[in-house]
C-alpha positions as CSV (number, residue, x, y, z in Angstrom):
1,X,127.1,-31.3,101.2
2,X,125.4,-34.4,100.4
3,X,126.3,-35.7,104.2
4,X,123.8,-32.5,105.2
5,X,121.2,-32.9,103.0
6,X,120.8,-36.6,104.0
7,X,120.8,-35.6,108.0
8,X,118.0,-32.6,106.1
9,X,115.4,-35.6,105.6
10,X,116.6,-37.4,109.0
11,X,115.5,-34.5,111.2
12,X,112.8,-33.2,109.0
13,X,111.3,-36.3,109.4
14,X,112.0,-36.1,113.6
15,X,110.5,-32.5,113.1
16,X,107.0,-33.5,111.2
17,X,106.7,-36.3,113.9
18,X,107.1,-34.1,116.9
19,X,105.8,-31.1,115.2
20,X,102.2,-33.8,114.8
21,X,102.4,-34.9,118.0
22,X,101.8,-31.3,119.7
23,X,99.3,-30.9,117.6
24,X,97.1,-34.0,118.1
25,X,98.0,-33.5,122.0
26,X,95.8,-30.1,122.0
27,X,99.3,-28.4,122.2
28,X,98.4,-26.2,118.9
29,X,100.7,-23.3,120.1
30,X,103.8,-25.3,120.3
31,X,103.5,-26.8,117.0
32,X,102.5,-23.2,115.5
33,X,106.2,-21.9,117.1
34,X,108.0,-24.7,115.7
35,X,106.7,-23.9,112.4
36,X,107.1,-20.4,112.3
37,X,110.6,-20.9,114.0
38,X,111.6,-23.3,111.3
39,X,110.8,-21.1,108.3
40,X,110.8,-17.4,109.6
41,X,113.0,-17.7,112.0
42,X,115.8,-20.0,110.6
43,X,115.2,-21.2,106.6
44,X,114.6,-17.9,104.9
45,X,117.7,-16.0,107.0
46,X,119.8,-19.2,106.9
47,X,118.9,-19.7,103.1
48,X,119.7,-15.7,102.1
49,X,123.0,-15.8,104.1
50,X,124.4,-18.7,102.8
51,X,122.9,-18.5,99.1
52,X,123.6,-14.9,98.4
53,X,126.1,-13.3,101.0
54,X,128.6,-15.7,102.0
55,X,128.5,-18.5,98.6
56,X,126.8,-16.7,96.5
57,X,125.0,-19.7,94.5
58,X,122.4,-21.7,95.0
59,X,124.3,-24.5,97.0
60,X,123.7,-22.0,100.0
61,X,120.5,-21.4,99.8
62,X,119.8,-25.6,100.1
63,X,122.6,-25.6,102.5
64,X,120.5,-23.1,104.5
65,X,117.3,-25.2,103.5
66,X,118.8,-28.6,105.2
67,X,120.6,-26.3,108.1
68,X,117.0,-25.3,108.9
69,X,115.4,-29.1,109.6
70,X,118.4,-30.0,111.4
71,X,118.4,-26.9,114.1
72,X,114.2,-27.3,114.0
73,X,114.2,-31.2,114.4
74,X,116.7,-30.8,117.4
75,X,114.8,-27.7,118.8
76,X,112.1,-30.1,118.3
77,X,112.9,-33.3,119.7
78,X,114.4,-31.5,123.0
79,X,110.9,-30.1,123.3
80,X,109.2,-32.9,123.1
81,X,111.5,-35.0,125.2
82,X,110.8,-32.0,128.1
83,X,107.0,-33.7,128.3
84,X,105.1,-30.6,128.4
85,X,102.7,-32.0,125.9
86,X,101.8,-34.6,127.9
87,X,99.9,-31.9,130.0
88,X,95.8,-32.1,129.3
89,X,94.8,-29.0,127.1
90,X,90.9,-30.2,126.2
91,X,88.8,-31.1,129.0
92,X,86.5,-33.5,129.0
93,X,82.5,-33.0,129.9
C-alpha cells in the first residue's frame, strides 16, 4: 500500500502539471475533462468500491484515492504527449 500511495504523489504531480499546461495553452476543455474524469469519473467510484464493497475500511477508500491520480496522471500524460495542445485556441488581433 505504501508502494501506491508514493506512485499517488508521482502522478498527481504529472497530472497537476499537464492538467496546467492545457489550461494556460487556451485548451480549457481538456483540462476541465481531466478534472471531472479524475474525480467523477474514477476517485469517488474507485474510492466507494474499494472502501466499502470489496475491503470494507478505510484503506480502500485511499487505495481508490491514489488509484485515481495514477490512471488520471497516465490518462494525462498520453494526452499531452499526443500534442493537441500545441494547436492555437486564442487568436491574436
Amino acid at each position: 500500500m505504501e508502494v501506491l500511495l508514493n506512485l499517488s504523489a508521482f502522478f498527481n504531480g504529472i497530472f497537476v502539471v499537464v492538467n496546467n499546461v492545457f489550461r494556460a495553452s487556451g485548451h480549457t476543455k481538456k483540462s476541465m475533462v481531466l478534472g471531472i474524469l479524475r474525480l467523477w469519473g474514477l476517485r469517488i467510484p474507485l474510492s466507494y468500491l474499494l472502501g466499502y464493497l470489496i475491503l470494507g475500511s478505510s484503506i480502500g477508500v485511499f487505495l481508490g484515492m491514489g488509484l485515481s491520480n495514477v490512471i488520471a496522471g497516465l490518462f494525462g500524460f498520453i494526452w499531452f504527449l499526443r500534442g493537441t495542445w500545441m494547436r492555437r485556441i486564442i487568436e491574436e488581433e
